[in-house]
Every structure is written in C-alpha cells, then in structure tokens.
C-alpha distance (Angstrom), angle and dihedral (degrees) to the residues before:
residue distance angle dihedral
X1 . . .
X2 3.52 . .
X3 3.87 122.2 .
X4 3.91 147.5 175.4
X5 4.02 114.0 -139.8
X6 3.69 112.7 -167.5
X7 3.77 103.9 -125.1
X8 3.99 137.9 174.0
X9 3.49 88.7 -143.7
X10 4.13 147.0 44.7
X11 3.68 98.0 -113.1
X12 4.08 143.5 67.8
X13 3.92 79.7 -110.5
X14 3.98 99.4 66.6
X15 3.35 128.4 105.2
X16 3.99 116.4 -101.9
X17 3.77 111.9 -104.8
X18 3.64 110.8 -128.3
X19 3.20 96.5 -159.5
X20 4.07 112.4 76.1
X21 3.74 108.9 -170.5
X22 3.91 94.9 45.4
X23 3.58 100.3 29.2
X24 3.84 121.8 142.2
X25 3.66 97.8 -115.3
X26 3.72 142.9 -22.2
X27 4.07 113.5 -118.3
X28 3.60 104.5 -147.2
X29 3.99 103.6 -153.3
X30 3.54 134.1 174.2
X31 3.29 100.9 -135.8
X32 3.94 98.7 -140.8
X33 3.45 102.2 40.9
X34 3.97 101.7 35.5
X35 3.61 93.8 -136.5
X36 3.70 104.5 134.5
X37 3.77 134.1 174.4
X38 3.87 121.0 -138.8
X39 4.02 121.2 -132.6
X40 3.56 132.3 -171.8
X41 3.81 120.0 -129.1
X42 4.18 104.1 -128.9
X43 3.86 77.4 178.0
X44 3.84 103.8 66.5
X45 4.01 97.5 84.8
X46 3.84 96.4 41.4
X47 3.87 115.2 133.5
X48 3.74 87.4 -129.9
X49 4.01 143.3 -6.2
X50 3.18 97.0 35.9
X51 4.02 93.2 144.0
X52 3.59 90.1 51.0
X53 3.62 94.1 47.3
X54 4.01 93.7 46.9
X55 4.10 90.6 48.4
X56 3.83 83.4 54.2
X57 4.22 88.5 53.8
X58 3.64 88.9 44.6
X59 3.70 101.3 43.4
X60 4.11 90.5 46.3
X61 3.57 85.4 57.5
X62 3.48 93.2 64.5
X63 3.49 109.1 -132.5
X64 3.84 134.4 153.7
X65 3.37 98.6 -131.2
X66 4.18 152.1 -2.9
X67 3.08 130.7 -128.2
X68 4.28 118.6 -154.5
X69 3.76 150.3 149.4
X70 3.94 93.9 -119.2
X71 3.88 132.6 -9.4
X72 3.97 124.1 -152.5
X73 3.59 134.6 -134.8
X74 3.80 100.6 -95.8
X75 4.11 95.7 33.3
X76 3.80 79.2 54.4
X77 3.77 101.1 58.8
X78 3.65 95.7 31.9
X79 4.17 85.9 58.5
X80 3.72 96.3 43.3
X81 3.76 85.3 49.5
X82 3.86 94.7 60.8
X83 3.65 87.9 42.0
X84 4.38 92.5 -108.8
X85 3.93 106.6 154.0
X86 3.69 107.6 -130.6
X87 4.00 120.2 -149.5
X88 3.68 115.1 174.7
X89 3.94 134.0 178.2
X90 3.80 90.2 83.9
X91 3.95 123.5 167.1
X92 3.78 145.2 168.0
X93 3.69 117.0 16.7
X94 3.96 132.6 -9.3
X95 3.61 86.0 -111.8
X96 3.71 92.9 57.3
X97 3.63 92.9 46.7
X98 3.80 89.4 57.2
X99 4.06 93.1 44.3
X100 3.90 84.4 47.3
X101 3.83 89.9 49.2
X102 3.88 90.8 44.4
X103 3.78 96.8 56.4
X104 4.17 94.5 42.0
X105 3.89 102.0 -105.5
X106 3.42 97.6 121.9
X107 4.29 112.4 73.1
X108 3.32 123.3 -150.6
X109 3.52 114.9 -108.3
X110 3.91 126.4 -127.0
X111 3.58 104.6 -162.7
X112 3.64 138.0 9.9
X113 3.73 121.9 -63.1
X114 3.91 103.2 -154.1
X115 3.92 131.3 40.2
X116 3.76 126.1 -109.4
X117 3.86 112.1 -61.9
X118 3.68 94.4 16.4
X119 3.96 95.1 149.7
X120 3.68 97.6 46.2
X121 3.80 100.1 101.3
X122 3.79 139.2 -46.8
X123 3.64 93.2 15.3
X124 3.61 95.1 -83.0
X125 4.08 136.3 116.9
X126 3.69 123.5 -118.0
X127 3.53 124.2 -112.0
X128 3.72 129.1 -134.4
C-alpha cells in the first residue's frame, strides 16, 4: 500500500510531524517494501490554506492513505473527497508510524482532529 507520513525530516528516521497542513515533508512509503520517497511541503509557510493545499499534494500523489499527528477540518474533507484514508495520532519516527500502521494500531479517523488554524503558532486556533 502506498502512504504519506508527515515527517520533520527526509528520512524513515525523522520524527512524525504532527501537524499535517504545515508539516516539513511528506514521506511517501510503500508500505511493504519500505522504499519511500521524501517531499518537501511548499505549503507549510502559506498565509492561509495550507491544509487544503497539502491534501491537494497528497491526494495528486496518489496514495491510499496518510498517515499524521492531527488533521483539520478542511484537510479532512478535501482527503475524504479524493478518497485518501486519513489515520492520525501518529508519534516517534516515520518508520514507526508505518510499523504501527502495518500491525492495525493506528484507527482511521472520521473527522478532523484539530480546529481551523491549528498549526499557525503556539498550538492554538484563531479566533474571529
């Protein structure tokens, strides 16, 4: 199966990113052979949409499924829209994520997991 880790990193090694829509990179793994492909998120400093804009990266990679500390709202649908399975709760390293994956302790996730604006600083949302 073919997956996207969020990662702070290039390698199998690095730490997930929990954050999805300005995470470092996206690991592209196959999740049987471990080969894996590192990618850059140009998305991580936008001003806005940048969960939107990283579920289109990850859903014109064509993958089955991601793999993330937290999702938001807007990610979320645009994912379940292309069809992307989305499990979140992620920790340690990308590797872990996959073996975690692998042996069924990670649950998909039906909804999103953070509010709006989650990733923007400190943690917290913005309020309008």
């Amino acid at each position: 199966m073919k997956i996207i880790v969020t990662a702070t990193e290039k390698d199998l090694n690095a730490p997930v990113d929990p954050r999805f829509g300005r995470c470092q990179y996206f690991i592209t793994v196959d999740s049987e052979t471990l080969e894996f492909n590192a990618l850059e998120n140009n998305q991580k400093n936008a001003m806005g949409g940048a969960g939107v804009q990283a579920a289109q990266t990850v859903s014109n990679a064509k993958v089955d499924a991601v793999i993330t500390g937290a999702v938001g709202p807007n990610a979320f649908q645009t994912l379940k829209a292309a069809n992307v399975k989305i499990f979140t709760g992620a920790t340690g390293t990308v590797k872990d994520a996959v073996d975690a994956f692998k042996n069924g302790s990670l649950e998909e996730t039906d909804m999103s997991t953070v509010g709006s604006h989650h990733g923007m600083g400190g943690g917290r949302g913005r309020r309008r």
